[in-house]
C-alpha positions as CSV (number, residue, x, y, z in Angstrom):
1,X,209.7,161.1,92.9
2,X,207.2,159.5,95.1
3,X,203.9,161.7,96.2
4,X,202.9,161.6,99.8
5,X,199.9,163.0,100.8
6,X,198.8,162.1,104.5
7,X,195.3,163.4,105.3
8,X,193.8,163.7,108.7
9,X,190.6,164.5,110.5
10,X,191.2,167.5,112.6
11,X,190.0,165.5,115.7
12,X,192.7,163.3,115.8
13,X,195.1,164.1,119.1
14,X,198.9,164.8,117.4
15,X,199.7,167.6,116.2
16,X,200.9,169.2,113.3
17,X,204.4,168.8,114.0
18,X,204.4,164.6,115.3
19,X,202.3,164.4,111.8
20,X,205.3,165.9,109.9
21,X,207.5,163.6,111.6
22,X,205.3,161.1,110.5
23,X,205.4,161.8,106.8
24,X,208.9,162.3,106.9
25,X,209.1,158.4,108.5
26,X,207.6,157.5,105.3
27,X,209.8,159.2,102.9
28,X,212.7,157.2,104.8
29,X,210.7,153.6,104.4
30,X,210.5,154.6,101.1
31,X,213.8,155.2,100.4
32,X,214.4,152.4,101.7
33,X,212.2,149.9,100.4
34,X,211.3,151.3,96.6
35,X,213.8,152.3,96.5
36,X,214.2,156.1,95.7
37,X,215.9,158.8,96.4
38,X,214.7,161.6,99.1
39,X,215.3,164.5,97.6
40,X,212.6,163.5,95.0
41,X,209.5,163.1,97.8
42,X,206.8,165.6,97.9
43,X,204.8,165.5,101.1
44,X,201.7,167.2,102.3
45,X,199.3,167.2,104.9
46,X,196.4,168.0,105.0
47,X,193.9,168.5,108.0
48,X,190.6,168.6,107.1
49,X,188.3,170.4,109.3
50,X,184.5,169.4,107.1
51,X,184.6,165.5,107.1
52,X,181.8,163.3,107.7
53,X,182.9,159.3,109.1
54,X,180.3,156.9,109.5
55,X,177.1,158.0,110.9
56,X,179.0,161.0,111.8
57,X,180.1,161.0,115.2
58,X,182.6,163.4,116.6
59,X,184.7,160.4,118.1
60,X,185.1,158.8,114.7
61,X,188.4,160.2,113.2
62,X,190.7,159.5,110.2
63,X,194.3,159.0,108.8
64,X,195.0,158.3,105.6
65,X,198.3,158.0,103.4
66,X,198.4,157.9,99.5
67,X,201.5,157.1,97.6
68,X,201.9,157.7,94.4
69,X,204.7,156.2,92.6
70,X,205.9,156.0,88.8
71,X,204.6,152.2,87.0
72,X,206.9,149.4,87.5
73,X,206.8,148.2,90.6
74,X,205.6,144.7,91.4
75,X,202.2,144.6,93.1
76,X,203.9,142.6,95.9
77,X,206.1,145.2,97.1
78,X,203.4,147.6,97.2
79,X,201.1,145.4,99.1
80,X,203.9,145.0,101.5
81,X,205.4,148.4,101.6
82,X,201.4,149.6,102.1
83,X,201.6,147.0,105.1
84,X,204.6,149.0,106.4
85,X,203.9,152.3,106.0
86,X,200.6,151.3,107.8
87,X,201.7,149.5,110.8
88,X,204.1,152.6,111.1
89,X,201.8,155.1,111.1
90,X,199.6,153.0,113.5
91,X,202.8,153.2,115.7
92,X,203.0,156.5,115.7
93,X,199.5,157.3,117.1
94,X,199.3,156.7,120.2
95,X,198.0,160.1,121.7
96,X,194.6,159.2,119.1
97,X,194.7,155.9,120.2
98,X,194.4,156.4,124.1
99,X,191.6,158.9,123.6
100,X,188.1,157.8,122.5
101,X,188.8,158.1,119.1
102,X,187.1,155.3,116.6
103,X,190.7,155.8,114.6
104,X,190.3,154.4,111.2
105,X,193.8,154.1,109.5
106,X,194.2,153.5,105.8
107,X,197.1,153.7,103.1
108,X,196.5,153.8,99.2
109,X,199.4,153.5,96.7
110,X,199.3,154.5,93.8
111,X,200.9,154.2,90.1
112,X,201.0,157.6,88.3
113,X,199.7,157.6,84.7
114,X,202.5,157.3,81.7
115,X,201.7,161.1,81.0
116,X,203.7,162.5,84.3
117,X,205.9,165.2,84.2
118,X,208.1,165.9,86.9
């Protein structure tokens, strides 16, 4: 049941279909590690084209993953899994990295409210 939602400058080098690749990446890690079951993620990208990063800058660019989960999780596996789903991003950027890019990667989980309904 787990929300992804991986948001982007539009500066950054991959394209669409590496970032889908990406988020699906995710969905398996968190299969693996919530666990949960696939056929309940929901995944989105979004590309934003208006951002502004810092003092604005057209080299500064952006990646950012928020996960939002159901309540009951321990806050140590979703420091770690945030850890993960981080460093595998990271890995995964490597066109963005060998450009000039100031790359700024972050990764938010998230507990949905008791008022969810799927």
């Amino acid at each position: 049941m787990p929300h992804l939602i991986l948001e982007c400058s539009d500066n950054i080098a991959e394209k669409n279909p590496q970032l889908l690749n990406i988020l699906h990446d995710c969905q398996q890690i968190l299969v693996e590690n919530l666990p949960t079951n696939l056929e309940t993620c929901k995944s989105r990208l979004i590309r934003h084209q208006d951002y502004l990063l810092g003092n604005g800058e057209v080299t500064n660019a952006f990646v950012h993953l928020e996960v939002r989960v159901l309540v009951g999780r321990s806050v140590g596996l979703l420091t770690e899994l945030a850890k993960r789903l981080k460093a595998h991003i990271l890995s995964q950027l490597s066109e963005s990295q060998c450009s000039n890019l100031k790359l700024k990667i972050s990764v938010e989980i998230i507990e949905l409210s008791n008022i969810y309904v799927n």
